[in-house]
C-alpha positions as CSV (number, residue, x, y, z in Angstrom):
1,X,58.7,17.2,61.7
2,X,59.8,20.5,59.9
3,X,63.1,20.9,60.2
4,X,64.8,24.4,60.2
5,X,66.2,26.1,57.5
6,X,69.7,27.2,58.2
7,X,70.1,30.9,57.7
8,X,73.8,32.0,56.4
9,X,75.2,34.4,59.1
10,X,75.2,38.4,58.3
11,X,78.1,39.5,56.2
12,X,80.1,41.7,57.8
13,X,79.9,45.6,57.4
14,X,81.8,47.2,55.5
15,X,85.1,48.5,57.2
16,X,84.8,52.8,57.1
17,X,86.3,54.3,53.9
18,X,89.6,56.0,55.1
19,X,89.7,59.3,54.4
20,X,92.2,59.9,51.4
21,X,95.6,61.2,52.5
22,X,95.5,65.8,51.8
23,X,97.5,66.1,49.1
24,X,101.0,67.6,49.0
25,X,103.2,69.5,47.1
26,X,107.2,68.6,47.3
27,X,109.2,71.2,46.7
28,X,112.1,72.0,44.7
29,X,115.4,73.1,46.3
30,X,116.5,74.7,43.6
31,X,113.7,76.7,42.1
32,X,112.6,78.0,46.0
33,X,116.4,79.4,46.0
34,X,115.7,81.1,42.9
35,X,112.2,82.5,44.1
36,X,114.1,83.9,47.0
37,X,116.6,85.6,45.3
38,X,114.0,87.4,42.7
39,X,112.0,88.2,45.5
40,X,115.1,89.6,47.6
41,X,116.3,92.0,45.3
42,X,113.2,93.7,43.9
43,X,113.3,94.7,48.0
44,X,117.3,95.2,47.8
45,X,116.3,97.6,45.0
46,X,113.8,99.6,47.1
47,X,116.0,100.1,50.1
48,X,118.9,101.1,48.3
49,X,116.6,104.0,46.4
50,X,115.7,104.6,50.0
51,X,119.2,104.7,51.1
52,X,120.2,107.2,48.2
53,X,117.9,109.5,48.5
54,X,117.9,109.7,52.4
55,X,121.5,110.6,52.4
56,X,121.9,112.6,49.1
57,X,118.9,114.7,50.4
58,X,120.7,117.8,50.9
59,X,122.5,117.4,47.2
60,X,118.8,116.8,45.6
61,X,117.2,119.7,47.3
62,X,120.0,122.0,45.8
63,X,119.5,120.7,42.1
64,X,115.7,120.2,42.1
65,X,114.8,123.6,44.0
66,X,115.3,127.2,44.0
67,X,118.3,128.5,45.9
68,X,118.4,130.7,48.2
69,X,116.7,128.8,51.3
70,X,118.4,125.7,51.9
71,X,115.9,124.6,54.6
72,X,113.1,125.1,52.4
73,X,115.0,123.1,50.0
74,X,115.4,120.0,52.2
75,X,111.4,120.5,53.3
76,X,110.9,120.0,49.4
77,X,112.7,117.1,48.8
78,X,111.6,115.5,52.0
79,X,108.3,116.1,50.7
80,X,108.2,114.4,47.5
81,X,110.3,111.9,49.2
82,X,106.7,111.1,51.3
83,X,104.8,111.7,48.7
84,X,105.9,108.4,47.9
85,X,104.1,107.0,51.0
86,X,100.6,109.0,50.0
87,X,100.2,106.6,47.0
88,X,101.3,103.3,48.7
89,X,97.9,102.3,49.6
90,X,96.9,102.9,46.2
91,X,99.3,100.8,44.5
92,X,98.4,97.6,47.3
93,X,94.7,98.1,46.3
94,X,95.6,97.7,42.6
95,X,98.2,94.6,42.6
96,X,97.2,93.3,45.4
97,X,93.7,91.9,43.7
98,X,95.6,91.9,40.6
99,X,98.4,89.5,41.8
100,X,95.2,87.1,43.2
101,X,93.7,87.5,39.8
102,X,96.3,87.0,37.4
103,X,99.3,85.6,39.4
104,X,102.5,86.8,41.4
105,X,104.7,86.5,39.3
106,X,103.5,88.5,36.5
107,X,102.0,91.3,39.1
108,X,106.2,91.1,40.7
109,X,107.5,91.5,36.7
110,X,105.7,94.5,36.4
111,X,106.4,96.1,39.7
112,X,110.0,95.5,39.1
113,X,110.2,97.4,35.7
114,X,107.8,100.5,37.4
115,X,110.5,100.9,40.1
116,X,113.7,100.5,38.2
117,X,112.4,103.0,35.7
118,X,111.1,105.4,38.6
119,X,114.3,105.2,40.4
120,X,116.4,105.6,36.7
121,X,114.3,108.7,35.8
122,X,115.2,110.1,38.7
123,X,118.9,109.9,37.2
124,X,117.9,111.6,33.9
125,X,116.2,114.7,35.0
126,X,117.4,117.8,34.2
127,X,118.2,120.4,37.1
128,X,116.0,123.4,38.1
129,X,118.8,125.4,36.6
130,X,118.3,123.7,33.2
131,X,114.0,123.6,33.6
132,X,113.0,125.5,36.0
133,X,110.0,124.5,37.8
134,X,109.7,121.1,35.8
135,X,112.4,120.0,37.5
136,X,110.9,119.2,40.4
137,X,107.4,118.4,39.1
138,X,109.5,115.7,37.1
139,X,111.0,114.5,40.8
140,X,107.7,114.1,42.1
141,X,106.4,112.1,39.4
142,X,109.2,110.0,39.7
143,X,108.0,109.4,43.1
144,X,104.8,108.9,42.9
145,X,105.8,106.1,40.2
146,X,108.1,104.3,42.9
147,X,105.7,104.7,45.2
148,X,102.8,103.2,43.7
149,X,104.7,99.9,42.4
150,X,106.3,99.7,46.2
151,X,102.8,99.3,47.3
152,X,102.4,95.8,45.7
153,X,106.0,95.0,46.2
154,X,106.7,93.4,49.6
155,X,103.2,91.9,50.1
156,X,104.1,89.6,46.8
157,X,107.9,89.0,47.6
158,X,106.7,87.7,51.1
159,X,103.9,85.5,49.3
160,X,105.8,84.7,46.8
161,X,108.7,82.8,48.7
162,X,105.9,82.0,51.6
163,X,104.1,80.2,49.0
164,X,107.5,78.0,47.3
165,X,108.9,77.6,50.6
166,X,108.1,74.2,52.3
167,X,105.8,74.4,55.8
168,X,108.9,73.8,58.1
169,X,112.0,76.1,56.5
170,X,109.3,79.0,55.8
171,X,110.8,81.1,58.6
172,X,114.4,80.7,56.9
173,X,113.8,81.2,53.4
174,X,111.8,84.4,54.6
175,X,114.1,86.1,56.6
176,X,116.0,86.6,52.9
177,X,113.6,89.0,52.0
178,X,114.8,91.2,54.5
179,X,118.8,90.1,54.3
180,X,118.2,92.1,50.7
181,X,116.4,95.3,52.6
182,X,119.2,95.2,54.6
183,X,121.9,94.8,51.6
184,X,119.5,97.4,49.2
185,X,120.1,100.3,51.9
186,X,123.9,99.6,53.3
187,X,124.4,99.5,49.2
188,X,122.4,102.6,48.5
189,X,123.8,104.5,51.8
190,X,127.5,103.4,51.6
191,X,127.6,104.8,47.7
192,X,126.4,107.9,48.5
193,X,129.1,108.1,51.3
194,X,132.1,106.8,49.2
195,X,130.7,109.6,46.5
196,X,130.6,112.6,48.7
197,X,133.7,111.5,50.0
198,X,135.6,111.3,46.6
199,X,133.8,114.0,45.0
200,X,133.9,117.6,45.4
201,X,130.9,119.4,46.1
202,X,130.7,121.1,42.9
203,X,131.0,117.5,41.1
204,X,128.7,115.5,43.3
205,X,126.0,119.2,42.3
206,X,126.7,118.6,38.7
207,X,126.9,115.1,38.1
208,X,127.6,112.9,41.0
209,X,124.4,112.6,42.4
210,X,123.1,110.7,39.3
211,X,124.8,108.1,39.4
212,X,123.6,105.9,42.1
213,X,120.0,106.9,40.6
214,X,121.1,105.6,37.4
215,X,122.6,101.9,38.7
216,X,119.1,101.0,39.4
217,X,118.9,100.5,35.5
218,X,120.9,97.4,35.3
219,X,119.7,96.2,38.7
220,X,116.3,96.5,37.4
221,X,116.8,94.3,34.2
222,X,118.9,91.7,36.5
223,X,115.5,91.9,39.0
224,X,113.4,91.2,35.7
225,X,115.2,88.5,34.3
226,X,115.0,86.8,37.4
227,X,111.6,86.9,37.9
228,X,110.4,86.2,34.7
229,X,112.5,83.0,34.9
230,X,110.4,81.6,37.4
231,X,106.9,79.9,37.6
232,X,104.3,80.7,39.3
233,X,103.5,79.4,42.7
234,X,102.5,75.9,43.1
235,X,99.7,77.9,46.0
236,X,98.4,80.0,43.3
237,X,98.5,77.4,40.4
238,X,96.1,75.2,42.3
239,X,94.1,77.7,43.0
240,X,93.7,78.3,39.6
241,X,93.0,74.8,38.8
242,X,89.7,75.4,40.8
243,X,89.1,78.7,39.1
244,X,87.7,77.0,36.7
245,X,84.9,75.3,37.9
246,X,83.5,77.3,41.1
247,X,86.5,80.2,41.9
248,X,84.5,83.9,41.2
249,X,87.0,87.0,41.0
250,X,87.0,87.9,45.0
251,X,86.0,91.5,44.7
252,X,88.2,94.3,47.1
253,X,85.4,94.6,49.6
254,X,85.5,91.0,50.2
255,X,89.3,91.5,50.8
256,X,88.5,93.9,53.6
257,X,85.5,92.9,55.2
258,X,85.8,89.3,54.6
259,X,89.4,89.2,56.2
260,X,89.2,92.6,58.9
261,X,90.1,90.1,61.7
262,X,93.4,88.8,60.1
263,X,93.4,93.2,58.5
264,X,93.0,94.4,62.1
265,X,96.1,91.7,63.0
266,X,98.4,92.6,60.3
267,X,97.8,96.4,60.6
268,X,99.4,96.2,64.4
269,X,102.1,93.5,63.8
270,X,103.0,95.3,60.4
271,X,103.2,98.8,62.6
272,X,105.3,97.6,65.9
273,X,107.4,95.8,62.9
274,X,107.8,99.4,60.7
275,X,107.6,101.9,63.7
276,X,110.9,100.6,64.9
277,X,112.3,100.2,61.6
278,X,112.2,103.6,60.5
279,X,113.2,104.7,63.8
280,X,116.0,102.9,64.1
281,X,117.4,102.9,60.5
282,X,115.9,106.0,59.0
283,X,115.6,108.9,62.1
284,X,118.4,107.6,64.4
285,X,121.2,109.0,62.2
286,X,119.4,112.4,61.9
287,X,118.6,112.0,66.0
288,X,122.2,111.7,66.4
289,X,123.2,114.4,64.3
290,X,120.5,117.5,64.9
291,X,119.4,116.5,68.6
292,X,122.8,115.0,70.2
293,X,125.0,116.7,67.6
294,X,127.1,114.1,66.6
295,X,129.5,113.6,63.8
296,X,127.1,113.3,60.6
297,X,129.6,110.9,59.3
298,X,130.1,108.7,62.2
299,X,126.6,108.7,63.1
300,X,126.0,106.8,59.3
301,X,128.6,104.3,60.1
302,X,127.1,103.4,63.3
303,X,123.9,102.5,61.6
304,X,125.7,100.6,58.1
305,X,127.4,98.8,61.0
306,X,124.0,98.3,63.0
307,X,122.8,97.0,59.6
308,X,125.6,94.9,59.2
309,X,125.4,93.2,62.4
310,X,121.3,92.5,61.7
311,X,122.3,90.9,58.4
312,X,124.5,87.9,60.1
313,X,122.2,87.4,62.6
314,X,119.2,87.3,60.2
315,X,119.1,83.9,58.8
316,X,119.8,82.3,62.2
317,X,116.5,84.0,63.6
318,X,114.6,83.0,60.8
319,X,115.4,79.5,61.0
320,X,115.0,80.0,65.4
321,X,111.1,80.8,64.2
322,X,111.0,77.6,62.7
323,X,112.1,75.7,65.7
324,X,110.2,77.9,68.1
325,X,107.4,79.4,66.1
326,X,106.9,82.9,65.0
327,X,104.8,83.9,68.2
328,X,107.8,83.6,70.4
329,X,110.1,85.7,68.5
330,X,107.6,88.1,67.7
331,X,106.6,88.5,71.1
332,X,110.2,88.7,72.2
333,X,111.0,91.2,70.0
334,X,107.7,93.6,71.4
335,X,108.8,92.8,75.3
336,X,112.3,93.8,74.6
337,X,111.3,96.9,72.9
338,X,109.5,97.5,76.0
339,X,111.7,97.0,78.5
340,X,114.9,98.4,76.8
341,X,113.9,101.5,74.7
342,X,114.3,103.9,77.6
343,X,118.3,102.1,78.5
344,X,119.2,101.9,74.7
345,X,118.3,105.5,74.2
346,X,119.6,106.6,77.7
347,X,123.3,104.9,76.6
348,X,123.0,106.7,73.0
349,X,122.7,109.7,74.7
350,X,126.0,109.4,76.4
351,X,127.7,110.3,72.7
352,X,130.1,108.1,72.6
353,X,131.3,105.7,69.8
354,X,131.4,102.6,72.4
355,X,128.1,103.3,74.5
356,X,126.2,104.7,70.9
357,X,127.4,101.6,69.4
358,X,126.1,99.6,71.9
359,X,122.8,101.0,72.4
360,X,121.9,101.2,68.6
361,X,123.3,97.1,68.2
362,X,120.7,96.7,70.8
363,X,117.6,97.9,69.0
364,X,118.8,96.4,66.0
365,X,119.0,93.0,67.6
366,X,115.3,93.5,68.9
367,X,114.8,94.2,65.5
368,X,115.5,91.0,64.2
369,X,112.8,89.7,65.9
370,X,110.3,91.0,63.4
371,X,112.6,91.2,60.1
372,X,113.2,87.1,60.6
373,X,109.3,86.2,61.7
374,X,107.3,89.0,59.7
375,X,108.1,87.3,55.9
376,X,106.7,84.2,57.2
377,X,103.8,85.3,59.4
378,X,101.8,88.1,58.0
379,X,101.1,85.6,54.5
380,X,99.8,83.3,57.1
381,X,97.3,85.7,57.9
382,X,95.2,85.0,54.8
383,X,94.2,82.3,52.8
384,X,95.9,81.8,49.3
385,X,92.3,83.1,47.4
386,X,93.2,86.7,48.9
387,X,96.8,86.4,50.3
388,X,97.9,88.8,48.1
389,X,95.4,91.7,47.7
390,X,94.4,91.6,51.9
391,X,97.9,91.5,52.7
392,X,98.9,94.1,50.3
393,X,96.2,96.6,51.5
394,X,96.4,95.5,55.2
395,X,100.5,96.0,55.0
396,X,100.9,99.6,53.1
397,X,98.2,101.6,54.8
398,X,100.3,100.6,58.4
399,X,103.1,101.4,56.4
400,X,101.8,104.6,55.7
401,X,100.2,105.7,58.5
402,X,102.6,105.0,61.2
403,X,105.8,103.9,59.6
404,X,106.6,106.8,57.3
405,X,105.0,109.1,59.3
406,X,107.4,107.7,62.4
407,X,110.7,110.6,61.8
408,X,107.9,113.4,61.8
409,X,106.2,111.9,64.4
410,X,109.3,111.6,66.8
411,X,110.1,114.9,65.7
412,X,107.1,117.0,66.0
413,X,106.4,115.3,69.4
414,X,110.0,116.4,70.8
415,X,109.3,120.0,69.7
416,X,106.2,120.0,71.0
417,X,107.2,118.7,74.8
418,X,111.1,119.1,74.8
419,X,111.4,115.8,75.8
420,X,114.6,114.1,74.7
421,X,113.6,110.5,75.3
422,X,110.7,110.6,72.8
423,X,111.9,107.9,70.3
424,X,112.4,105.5,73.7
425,X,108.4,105.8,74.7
426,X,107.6,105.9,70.2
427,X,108.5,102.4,70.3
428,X,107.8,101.0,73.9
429,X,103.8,102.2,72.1
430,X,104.0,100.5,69.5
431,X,105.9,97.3,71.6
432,X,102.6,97.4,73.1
433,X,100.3,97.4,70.0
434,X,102.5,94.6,68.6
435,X,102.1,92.8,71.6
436,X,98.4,92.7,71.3
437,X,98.6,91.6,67.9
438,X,100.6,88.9,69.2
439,X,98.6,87.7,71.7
440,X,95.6,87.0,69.3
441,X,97.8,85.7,66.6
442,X,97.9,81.7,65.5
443,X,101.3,79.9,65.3
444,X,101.8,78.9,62.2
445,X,105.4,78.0,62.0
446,X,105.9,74.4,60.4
447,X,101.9,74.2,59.4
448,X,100.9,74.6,55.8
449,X,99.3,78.3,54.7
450,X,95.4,78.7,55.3
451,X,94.4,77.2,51.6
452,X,97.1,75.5,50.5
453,X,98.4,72.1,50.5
454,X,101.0,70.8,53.0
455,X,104.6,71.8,51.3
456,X,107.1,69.7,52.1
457,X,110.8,68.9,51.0
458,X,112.0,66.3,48.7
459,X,113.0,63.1,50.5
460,X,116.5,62.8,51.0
461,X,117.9,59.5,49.1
């Protein structure tokens, strides 16, 4: 009989290849604490230009204008002052794409030397006495120069310490950023109130006013020897790394229409985030003194002081979005806004130092909300290919279009209806707006940036 062959059993199948692990990039302590301090005072420097030439308005109008009209000469300086604002749109469109293209930390160089030398010109002009009307055609050139680097400054300083910073301290080493807006325009603001108060008025006409112009200089080359110390970001460098092979140039309609979701987000968080900021740090002191007719001088301490306050508080509430997420700060932030603009206002009105004191530290600490979480957040709006150029457009034209515009705003509106409480229902609006913006937002406190590798910290030995 046939007998039967034996048949070896089946081998087994092979077990399914694991996925390799994403890679990751560790970072390094010490070279994300210098990122942050680079980025942080290129925004110190901006503020305290703002801070200076807010407060020595009246001073520059005289020296840059005809006499004779001293309203007409505040209207002037005002207005080159927002002619800054015109051109800040501009200035994201250009770096923005550029920074994407070439890197951050060359595009953050070279807005660092425009705004030193804007803000330093500034210094060196020569009075309408001396020129005439080159004066203040000089003034607004000088602006339009600061202006035009600001547009492609905080949308790199934001990427570039969102992009060192590792996934789960992102919230922390962000809120820095905004520690040095706050330290830029105490700076800027206290100088020009030590100087009027040591000089006479003759002395701070003829020479005094230049001086705080002219300490941007050395601040400046301090802001560019930081920043050219640094690499570029380990984000950007791998993206480079596939530039080679299959990376085109992302052209700027790509930035906009590829990205107007994540636009149409960061235009409402970016305006709830400004449209209180200017209110509260820029129009409250001239609210207090023109409307409520308070004490110029006290009304500017109230807000250094308000300013003060915000800068302890800062770095705890970035680290809090870390813990919590940026959603719930945020969102905090817009529903106190809401509820408390019409009470805050209500006490400032009652013109004392105690119950102005208290009103204006409560807007300020709703205002933490969004200096601590905005840093973090609005980079991880966009993935690293665009971060730069869609944030950079996406931020300045919110900037421009309801943030600077938020002192005329408020005023026009309160000539218009004689309505005192104006600045309360300004920002319970835009609470709203930002609220919306919110609500459609992602978390993305602790998770890595749309793009990019997860970024973690060293392991501790």
């Amino acid at each position: 009989m046939p007998t039967a062959t034996p048949v070896a059993p089946p081998a087994p199948a092979p077990a399914p290849a694991r996925p390799a692990p994403p890679e990751v990039t560790v970072t390094d302590p010490a070279l994300v604490k210098r990122a942050v301090k680079a980025a942080a005072l290129g925004n110190a420097m901006e503020w305290f230009d703002f801070g200076v030439y807010s407060y020595i308005a009246v001073t520059l109008g005289k020296a840059f204008f005809p006499s004779g009209n001293p309203t007409a000469q505040l209207l002037s300086t005002f207005g080159a002052f927002a002619a800054a604002f015109l051109v800040r749109p501009l200035g994201g469109m250009v770096f923005g794409p550029l920074g994407d293209r070439i890197g951050r930390q060359r595009v953050l160089a070279l807005t660092m030397i425009m705004m030193a030398a804007g803000t330093f010109a500034i210094g060196l002009i020569p009075s309408y006495a001396s020129i005439g009307v080159g004066a203040p055609l000089l003034l607004l050139a000088a602006r339009l120069v600061q202006g035009f680097s600001t547009g492609g400054e905080y949308a790199g300083a934001s990427t570039f310490i969102a992009e060192y910073a590792p996934d789960k301290k992102r919230g922390f080493f962000g809120s820095w950023l905004e520690f040095g807006t706050l330290a830029g325009y105490i700076g800027g603001a206290g100088l020009v109130t030590l100087m009027t108060a040591l000089l006479s008025r003759d002395d701070l006409l003829s020479w005094g006013w230049r001086v705080p112009f002219l300490i941007a200089g050395p601040m400046g080359v301090v802001g560019l020897y930081l920043r050219m110390r640094l690499e570029e970001t380990p984000a950007f460098s791998a993206e480079l790394e596939k530039a080679e092979t299959d990376r085109p140039k992302v052209p700027l309609r790509e930035m906009i229409t590829g990205q107007w979701r994540a636009l149409l987000l960061c235009v409402g968080l970016v305006l709830v985030f400004n449209v209180t900021d200017y209110m509260l740090l820029s129009y409250m002191p001239s609210y207090l003194t023109s409307e409520l007719k308070y004490d110029e001088t006290h009304g500017l301490l109230v807000v250094l002081g308000v300013m003060a306050l915000m800068m302890i508080v800062q770095p705890f509430a970035g680290a809090l979005t870390d813990r919590i997420g940026r959603r719930p700060v945020i969102a905090a932030g817009c529903a106190g806004f809401l509820a408390l603009s019409v009470p805050a206002l209500l006490l400032i009105r009652q013109g004392s130092l105690a119950a102005v004191g208290l009103g204006m530290g409560a807007l300020g600490l709703l205002l933490v909300c969004f200096t601590a979480a905005m840093p973090a957040a609005l980079p991880a709006l966009f993935p690293t290919r665009v971060r730069y150029g869609s944030l950079s457009i996406g931020f300045n034209i919110s900037v421009s279009l309801f943030g600077g515009t938020t002192p005329l705003v408020v005023t026009a509106l309160i000539g218009a209806t004689g309505n005192m409480m104006m600045p309360a229902y300004y920002m319970m609006a835009a609470a709203v707006v930002g609220g919306a913006a919110v609500w459609f937002m992602k978390e993305s406190a602790g998770r890595p940036l749309p793009g990019s590798a997860p970024a973690v910290e060293p392991a501790r030995r």
